[in-house]
mmCIF file as Biopython writes it, N, C-alpha, C and O atoms, coordinates in Angstrom:
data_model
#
loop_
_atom_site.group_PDB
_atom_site.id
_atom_site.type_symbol
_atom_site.label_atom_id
_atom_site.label_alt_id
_atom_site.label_comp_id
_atom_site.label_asym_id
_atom_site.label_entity_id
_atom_site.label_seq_id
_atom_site.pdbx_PDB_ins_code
_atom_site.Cartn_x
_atom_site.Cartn_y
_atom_site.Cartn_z
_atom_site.occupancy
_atom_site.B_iso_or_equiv
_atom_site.auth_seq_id
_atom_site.auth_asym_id
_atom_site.pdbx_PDB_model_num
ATOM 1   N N  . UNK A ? 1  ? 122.748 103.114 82.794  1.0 0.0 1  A 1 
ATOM 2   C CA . UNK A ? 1  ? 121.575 103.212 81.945  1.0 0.0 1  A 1 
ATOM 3   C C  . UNK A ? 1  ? 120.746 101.933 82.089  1.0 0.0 1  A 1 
ATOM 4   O O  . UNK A ? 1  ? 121.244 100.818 81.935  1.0 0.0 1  A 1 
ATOM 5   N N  . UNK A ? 2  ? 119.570 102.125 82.365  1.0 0.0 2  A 1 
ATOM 6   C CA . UNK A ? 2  ? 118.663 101.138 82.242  1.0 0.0 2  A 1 
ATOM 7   C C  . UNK A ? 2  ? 118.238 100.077 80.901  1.0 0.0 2  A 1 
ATOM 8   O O  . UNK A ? 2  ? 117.741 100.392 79.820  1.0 0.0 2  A 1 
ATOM 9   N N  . UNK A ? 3  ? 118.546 99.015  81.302  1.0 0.0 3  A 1 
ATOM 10  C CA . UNK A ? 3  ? 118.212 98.195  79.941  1.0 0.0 3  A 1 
ATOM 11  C C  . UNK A ? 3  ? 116.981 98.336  79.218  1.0 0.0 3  A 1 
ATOM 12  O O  . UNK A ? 3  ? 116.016 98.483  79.969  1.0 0.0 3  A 1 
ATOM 13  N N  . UNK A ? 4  ? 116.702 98.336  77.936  1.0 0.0 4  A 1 
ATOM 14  C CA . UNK A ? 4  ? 115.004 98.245  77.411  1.0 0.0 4  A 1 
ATOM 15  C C  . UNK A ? 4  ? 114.316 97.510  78.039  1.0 0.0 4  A 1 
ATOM 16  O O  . UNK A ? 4  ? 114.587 96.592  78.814  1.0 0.0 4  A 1 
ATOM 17  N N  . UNK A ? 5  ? 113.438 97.912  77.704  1.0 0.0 5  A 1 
ATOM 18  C CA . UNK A ? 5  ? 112.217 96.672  77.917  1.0 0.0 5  A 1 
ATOM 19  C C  . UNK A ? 5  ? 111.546 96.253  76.693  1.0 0.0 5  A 1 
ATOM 20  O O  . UNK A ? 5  ? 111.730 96.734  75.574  1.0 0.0 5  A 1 
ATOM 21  N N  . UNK A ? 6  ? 110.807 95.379  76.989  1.0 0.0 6  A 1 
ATOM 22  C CA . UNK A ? 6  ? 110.124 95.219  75.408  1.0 0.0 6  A 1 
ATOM 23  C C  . UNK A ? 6  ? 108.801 94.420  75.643  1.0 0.0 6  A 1 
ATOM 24  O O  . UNK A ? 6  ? 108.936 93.255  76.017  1.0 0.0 6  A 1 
ATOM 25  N N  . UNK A ? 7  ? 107.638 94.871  75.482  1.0 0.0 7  A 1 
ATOM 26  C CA . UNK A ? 7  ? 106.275 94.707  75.373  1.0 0.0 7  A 1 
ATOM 27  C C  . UNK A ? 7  ? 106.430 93.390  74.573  1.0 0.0 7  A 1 
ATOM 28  O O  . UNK A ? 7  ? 107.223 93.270  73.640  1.0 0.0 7  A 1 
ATOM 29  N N  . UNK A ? 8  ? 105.320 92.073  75.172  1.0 0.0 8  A 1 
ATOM 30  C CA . UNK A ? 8  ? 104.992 91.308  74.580  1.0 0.0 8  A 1 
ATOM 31  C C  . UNK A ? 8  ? 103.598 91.014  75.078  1.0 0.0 8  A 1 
ATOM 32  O O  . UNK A ? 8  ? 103.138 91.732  75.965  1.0 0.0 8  A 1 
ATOM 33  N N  . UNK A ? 9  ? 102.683 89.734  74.442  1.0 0.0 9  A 1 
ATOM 34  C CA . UNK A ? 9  ? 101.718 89.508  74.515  1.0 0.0 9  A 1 
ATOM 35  C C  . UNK A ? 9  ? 101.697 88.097  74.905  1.0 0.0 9  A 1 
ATOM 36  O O  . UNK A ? 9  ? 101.982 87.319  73.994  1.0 0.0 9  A 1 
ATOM 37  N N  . UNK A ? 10 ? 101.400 87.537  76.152  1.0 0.0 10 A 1 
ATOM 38  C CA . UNK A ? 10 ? 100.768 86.179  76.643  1.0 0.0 10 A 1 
ATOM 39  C C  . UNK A ? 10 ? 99.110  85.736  76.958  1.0 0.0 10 A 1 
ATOM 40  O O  . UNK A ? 10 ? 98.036  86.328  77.056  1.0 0.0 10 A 1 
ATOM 41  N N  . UNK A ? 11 ? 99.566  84.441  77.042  1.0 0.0 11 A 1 
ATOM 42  C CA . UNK A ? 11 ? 98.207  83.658  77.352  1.0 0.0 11 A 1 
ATOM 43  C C  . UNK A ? 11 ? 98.367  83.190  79.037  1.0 0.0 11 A 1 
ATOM 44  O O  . UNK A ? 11 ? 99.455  83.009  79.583  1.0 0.0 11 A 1 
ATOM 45  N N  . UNK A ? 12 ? 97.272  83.070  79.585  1.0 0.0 12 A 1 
ATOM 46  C CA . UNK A ? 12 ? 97.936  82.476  80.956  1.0 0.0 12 A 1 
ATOM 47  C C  . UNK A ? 12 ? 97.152  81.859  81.735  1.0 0.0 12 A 1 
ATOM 48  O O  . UNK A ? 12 ? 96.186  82.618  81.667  1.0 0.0 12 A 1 
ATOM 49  N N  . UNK A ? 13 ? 96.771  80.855  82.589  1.0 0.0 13 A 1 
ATOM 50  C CA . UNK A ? 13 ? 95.899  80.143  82.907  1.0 0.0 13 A 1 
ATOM 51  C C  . UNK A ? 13 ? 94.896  81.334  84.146  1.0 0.0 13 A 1 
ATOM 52  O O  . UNK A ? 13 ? 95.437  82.121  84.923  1.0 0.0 13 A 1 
ATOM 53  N N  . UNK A ? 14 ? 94.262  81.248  84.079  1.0 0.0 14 A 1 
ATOM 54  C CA . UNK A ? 14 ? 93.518  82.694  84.862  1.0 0.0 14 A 1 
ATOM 55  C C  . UNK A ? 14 ? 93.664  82.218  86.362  1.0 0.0 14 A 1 
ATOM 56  O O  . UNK A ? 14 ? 93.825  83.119  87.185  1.0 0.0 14 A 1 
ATOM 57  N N  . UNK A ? 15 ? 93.624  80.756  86.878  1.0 0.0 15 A 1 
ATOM 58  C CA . UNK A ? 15 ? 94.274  80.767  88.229  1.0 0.0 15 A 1 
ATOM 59  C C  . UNK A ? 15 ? 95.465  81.030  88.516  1.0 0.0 15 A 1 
ATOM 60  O O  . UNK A ? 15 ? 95.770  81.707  89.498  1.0 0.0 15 A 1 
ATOM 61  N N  . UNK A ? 16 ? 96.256  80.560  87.743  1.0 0.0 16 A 1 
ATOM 62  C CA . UNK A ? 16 ? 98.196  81.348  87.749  1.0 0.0 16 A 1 
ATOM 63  C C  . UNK A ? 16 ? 98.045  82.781  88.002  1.0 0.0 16 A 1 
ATOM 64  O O  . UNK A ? 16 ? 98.644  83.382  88.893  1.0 0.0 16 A 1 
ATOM 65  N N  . UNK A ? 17 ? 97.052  83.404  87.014  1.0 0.0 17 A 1 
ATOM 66  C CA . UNK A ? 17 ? 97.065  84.884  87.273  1.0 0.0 17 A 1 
ATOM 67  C C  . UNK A ? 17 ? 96.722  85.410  88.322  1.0 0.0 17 A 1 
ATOM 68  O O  . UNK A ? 17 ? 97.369  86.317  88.845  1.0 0.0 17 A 1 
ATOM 69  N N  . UNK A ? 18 ? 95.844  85.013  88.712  1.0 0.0 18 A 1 
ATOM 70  C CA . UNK A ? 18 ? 95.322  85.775  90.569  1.0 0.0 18 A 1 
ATOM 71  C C  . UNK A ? 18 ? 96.010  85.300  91.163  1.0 0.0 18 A 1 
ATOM 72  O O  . UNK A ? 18 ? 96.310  86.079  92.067  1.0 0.0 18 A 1 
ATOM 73  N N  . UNK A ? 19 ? 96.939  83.682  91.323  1.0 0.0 19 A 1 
ATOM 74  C CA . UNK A ? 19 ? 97.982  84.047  92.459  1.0 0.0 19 A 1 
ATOM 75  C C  . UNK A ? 19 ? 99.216  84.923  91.822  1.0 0.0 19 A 1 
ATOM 76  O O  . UNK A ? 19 ? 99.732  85.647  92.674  1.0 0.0 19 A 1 
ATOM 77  N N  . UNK A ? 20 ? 99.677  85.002  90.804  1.0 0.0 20 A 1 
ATOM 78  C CA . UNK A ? 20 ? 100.440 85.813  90.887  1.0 0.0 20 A 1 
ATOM 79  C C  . UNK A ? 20 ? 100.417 87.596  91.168  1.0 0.0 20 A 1 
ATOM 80  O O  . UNK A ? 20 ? 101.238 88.308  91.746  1.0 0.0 20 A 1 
ATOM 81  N N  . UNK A ? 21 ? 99.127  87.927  90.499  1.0 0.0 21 A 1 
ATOM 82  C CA . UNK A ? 21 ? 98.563  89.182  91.374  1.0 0.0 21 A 1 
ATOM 83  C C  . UNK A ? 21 ? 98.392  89.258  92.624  1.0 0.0 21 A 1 
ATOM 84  O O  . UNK A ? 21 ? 98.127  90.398  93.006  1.0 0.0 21 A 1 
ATOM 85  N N  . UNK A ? 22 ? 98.467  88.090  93.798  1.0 0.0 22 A 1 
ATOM 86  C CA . UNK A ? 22 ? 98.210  88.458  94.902  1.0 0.0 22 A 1 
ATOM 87  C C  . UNK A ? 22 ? 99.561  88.705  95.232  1.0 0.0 22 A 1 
ATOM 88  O O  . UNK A ? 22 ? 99.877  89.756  95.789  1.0 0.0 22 A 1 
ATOM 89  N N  . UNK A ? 23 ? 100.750 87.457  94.813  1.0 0.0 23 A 1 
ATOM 90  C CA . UNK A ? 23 ? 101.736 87.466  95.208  1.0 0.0 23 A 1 
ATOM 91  C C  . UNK A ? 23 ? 102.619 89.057  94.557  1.0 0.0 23 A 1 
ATOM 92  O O  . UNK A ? 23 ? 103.696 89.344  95.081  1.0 0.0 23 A 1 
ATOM 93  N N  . UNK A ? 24 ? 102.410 89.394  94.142  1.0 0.0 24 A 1 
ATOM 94  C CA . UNK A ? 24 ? 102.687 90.778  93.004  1.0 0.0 24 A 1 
ATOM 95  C C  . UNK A ? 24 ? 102.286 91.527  94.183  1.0 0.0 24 A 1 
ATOM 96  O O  . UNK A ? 24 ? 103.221 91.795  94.937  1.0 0.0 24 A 1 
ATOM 97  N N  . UNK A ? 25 ? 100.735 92.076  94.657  1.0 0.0 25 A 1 
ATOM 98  C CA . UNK A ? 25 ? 100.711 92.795  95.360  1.0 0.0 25 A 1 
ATOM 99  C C  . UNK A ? 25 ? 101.504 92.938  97.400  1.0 0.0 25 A 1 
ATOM 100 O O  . UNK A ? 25 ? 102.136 93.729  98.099  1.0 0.0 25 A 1 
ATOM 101 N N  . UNK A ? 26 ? 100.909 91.659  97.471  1.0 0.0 26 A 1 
ATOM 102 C CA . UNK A ? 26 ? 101.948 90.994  98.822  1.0 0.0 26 A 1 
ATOM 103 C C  . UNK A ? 26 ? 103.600 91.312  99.124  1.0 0.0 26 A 1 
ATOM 104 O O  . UNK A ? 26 ? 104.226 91.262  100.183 1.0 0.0 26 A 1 
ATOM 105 N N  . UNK A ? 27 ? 104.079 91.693  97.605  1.0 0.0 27 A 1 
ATOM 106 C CA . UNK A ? 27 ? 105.266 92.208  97.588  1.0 0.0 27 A 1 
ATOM 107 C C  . UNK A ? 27 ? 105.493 93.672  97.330  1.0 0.0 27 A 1 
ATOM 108 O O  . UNK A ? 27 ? 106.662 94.043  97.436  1.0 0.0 27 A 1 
ATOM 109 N N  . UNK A ? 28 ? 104.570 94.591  97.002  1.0 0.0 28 A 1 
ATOM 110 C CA . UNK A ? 28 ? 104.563 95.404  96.716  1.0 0.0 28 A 1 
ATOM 111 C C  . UNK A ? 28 ? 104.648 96.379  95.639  1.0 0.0 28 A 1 
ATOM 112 O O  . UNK A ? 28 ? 104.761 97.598  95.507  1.0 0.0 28 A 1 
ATOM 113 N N  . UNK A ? 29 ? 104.525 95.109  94.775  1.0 0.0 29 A 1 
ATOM 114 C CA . UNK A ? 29 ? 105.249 95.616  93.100  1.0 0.0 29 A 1 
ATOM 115 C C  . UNK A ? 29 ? 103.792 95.324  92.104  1.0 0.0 29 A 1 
ATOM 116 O O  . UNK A ? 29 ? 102.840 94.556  92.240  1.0 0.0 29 A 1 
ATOM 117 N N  . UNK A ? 30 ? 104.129 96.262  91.148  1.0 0.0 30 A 1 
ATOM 118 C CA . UNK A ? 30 ? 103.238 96.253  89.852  1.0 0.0 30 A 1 
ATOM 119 C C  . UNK A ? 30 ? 103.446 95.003  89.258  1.0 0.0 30 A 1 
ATOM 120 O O  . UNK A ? 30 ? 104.556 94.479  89.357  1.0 0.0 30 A 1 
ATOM 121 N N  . UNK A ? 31 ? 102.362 94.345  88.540  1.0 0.0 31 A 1 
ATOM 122 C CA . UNK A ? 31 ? 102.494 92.700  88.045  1.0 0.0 31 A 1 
ATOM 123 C C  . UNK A ? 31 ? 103.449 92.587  87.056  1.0 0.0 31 A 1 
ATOM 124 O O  . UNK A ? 31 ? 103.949 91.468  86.939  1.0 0.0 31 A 1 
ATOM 125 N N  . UNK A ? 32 ? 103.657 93.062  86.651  1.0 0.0 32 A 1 
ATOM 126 C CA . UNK A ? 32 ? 104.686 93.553  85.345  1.0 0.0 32 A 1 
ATOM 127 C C  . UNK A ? 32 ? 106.041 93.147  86.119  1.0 0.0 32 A 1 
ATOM 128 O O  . UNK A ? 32 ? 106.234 91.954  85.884  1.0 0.0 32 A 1 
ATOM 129 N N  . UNK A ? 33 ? 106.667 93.467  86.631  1.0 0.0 33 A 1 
ATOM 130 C CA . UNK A ? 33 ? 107.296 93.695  87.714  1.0 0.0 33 A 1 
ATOM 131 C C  . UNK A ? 33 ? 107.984 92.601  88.485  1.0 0.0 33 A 1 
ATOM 132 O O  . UNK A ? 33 ? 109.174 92.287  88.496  1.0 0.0 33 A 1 
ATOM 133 N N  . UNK A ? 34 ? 106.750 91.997  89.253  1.0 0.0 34 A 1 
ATOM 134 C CA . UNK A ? 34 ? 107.100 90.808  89.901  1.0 0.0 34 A 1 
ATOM 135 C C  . UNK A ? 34 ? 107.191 89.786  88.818  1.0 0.0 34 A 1 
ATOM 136 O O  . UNK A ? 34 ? 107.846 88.797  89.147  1.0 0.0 34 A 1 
ATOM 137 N N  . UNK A ? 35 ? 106.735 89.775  87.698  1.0 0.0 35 A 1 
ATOM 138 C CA . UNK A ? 35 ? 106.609 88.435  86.722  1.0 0.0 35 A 1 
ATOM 139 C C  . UNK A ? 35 ? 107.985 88.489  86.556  1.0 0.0 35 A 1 
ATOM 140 O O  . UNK A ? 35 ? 108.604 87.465  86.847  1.0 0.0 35 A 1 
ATOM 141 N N  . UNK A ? 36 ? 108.708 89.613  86.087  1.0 0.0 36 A 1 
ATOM 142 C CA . UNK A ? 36 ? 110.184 89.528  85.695  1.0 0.0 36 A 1 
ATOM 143 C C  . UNK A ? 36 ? 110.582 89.256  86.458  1.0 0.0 36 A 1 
ATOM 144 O O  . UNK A ? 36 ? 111.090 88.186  86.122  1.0 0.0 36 A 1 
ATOM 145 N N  . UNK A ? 37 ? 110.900 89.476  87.864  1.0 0.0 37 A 1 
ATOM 146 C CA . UNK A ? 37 ? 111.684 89.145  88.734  1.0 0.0 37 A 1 
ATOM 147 C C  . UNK A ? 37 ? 111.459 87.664  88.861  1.0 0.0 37 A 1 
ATOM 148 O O  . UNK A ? 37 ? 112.476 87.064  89.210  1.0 0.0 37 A 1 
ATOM 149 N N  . UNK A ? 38 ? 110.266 86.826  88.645  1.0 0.0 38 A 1 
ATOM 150 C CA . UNK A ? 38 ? 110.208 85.491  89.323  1.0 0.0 38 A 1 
ATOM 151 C C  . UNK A ? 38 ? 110.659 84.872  87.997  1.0 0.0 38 A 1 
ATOM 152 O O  . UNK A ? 38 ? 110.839 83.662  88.135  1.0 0.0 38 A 1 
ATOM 153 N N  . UNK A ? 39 ? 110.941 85.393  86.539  1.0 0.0 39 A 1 
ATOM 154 C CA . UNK A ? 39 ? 111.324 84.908  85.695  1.0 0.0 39 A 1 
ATOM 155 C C  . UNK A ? 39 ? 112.800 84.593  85.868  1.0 0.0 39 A 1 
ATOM 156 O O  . UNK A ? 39 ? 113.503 83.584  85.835  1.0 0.0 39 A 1 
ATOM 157 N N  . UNK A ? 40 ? 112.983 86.060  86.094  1.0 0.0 40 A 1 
ATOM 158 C CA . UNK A ? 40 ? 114.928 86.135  86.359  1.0 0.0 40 A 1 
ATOM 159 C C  . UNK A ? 40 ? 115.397 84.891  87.303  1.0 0.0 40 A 1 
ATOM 160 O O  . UNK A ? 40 ? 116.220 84.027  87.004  1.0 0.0 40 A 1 
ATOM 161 N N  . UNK A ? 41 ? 114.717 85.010  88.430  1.0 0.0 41 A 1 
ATOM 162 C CA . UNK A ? 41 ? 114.936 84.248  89.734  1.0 0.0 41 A 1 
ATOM 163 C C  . UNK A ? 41 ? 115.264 82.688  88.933  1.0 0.0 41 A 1 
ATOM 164 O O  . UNK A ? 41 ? 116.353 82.117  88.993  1.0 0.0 41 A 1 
ATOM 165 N N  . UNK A ? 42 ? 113.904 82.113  88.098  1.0 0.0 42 A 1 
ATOM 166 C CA . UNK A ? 42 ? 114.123 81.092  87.592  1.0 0.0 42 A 1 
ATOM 167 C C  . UNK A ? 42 ? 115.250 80.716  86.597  1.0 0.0 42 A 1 
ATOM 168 O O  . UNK A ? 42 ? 116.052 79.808  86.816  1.0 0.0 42 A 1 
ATOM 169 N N  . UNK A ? 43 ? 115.243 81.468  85.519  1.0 0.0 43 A 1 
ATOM 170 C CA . UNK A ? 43 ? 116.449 81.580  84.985  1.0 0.0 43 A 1 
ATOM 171 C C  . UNK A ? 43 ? 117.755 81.343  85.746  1.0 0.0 43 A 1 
ATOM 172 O O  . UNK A ? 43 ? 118.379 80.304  85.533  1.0 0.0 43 A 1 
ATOM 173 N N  . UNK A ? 44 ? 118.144 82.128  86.505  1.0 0.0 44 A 1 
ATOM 174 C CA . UNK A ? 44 ? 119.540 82.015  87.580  1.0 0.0 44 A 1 
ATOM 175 C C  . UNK A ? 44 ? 119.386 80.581  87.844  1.0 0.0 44 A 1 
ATOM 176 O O  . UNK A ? 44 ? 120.173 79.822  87.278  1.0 0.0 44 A 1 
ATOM 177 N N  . UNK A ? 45 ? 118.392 80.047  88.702  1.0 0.0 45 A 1 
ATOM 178 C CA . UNK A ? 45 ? 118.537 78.972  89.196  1.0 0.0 45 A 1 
ATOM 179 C C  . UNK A ? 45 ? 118.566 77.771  88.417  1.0 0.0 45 A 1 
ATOM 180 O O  . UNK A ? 45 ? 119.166 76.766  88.800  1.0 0.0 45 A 1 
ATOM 181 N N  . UNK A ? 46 ? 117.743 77.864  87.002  1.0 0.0 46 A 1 
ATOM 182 C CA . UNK A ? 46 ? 118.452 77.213  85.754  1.0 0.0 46 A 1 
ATOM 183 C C  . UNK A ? 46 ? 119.504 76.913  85.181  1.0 0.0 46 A 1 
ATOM 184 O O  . UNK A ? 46 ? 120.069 75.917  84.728  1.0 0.0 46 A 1 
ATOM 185 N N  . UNK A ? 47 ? 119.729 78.546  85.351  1.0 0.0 47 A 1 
ATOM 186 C CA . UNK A ? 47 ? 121.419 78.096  84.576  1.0 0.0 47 A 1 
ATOM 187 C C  . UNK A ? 47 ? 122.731 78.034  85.358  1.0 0.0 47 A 1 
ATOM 188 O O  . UNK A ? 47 ? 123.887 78.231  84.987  1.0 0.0 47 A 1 
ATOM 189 N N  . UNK A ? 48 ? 122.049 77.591  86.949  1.0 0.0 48 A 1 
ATOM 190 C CA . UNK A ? 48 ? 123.094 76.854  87.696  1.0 0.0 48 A 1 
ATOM 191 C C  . UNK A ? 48 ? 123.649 75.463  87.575  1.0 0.0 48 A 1 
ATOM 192 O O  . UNK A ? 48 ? 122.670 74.801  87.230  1.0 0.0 48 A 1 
ATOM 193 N N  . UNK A ? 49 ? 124.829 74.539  87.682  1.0 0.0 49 A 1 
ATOM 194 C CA . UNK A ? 49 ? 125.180 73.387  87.551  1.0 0.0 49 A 1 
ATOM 195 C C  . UNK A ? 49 ? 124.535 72.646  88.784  1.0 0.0 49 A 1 
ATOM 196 O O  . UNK A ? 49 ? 124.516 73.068  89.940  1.0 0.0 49 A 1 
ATOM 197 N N  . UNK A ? 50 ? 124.035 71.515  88.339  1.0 0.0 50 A 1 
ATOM 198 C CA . UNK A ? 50 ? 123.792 70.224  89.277  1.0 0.0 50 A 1 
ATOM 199 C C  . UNK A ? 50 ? 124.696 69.640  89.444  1.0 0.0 50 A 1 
ATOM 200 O O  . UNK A ? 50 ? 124.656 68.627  90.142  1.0 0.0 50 A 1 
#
């Protein structure tokens, strides 16, 4: 079973946003989409030990 999701509301610097829409589309995914994944990505690599 697929986990929820859950709708929220941000602010975002409007140049962050067009590269991440390019990079969103460049990958093939809806922006929605790629934001989570580059969130997750960060996360993992966060909560790795130095």
């Amino acid at each position: 079973m697929k986990p929820l999701k859950e709708r929220i509301s941000i602010t975002i610097d409007s140049d962050v946003l067009a590269k991440i829409k390019d990079k969103a589309e460049y990958d093939g995914r809806p922006l929605s989409q790629y934001i989570n994944l580059v969130l997750k990505k960060h996360l993992q690599k966060d909560a790795q030990p130095q």
